[in-house]
C-alpha positions as CSV (number, residue, x, y, z in Angstrom):
1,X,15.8,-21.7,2.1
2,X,12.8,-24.4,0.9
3,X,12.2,-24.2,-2.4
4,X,8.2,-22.8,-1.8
5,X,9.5,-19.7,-0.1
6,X,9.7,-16.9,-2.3
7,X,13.0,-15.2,-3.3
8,X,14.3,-12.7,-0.9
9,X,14.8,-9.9,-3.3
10,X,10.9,-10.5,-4.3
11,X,9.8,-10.2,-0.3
12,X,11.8,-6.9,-0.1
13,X,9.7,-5.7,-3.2
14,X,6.8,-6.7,-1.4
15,X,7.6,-5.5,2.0
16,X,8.8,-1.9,-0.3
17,X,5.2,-1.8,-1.9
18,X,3.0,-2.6,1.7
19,X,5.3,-0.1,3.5
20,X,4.9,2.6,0.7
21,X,0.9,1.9,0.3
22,X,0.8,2.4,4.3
23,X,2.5,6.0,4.0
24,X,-0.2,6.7,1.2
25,X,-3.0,5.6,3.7
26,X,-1.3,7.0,7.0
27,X,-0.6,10.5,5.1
28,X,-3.8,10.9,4.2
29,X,-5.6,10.2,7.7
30,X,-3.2,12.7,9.5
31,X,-4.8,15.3,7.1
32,X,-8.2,14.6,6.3
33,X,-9.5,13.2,9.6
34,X,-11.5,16.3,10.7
35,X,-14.6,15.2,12.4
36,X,-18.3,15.5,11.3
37,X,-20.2,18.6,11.2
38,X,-22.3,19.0,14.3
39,X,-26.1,19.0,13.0
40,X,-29.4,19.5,14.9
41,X,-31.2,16.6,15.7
42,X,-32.6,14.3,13.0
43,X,-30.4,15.4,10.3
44,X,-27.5,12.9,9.1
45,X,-23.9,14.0,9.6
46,X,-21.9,15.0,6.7
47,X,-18.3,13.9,6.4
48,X,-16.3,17.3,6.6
49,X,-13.1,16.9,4.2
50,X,-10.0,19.7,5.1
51,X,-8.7,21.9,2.5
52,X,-5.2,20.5,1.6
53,X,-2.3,23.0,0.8
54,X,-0.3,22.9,-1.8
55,X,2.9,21.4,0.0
56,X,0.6,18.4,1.2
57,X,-0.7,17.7,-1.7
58,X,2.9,17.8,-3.4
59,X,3.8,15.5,-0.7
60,X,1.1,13.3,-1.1
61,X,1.6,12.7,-5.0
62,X,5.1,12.1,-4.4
63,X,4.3,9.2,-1.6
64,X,1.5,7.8,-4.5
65,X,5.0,7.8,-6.7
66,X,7.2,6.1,-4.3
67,X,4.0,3.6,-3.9
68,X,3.9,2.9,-8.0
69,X,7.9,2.5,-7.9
70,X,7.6,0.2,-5.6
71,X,4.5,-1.6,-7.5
72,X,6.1,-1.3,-10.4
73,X,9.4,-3.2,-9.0
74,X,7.1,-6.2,-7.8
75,X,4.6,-6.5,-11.0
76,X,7.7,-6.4,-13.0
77,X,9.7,-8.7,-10.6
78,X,10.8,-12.2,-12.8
79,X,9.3,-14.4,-10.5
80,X,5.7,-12.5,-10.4
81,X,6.0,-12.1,-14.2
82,X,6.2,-15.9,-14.4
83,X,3.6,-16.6,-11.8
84,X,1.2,-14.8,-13.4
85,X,1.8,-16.2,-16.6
86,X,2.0,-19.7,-15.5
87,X,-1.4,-18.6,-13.3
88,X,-0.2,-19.4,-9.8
89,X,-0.1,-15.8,-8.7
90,X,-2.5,-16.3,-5.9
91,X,-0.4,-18.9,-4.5
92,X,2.7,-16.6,-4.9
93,X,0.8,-13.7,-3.6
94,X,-0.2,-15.1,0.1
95,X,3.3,-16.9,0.2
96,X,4.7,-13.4,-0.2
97,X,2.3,-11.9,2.6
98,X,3.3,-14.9,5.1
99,X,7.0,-13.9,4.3
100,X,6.4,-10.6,4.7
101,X,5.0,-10.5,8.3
102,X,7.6,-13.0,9.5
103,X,10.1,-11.5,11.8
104,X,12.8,-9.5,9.8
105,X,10.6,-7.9,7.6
């Protein structure tokens, strides 16, 4: 493995955190995605938000947990704690997105 590609464990941690923040996002639009109120002409359409229950809002917070566990293994991660010390983050950070989407992620 060349030396500018980013640790393996640190791409699973990475891969952990998009795939958790995508259940967050994919979650939430299979709930809330009812469609505008249908108004008379000439007056703007407002968003109409549905009522969650309890059990998907339990399920919700606990898929926002899993997303900071998995956030929380990246930031805390050796090789991010010393990129962003050593302020080449950015540089780490789109190496890690490449490395992501390659096949086998």
């Amino acid at each position: 493995m060349p030396s500018d590609e980013p640790p393996a464990d640190l791409v699973a941690c990475q891969s952990a955190f998009q795939d958790a923040d995508a259940a967050v996002a994919a979650y939430v639009e299979s709930i809330d995605h009812a469609p505008a109120e249908e108004l008379a002409d000439g007056q703007d359409q407002a968003p109409h938000r549905a009522v969650w229950s309890q059990d998907q809002a339990g399920e919700l917070e606990r898929l926002r947990r899993v997303r900071m566990a998995a956030l929380k293994a990246l930031w805390g991660h050796p090789a991010v704690v010393e990129a962003m010390a050593g302020g080449s983050w950015m540089s780490l950070h789109r190496r890690l997105k490449k490395a992501v989407s390659a096949p086998g992620w």
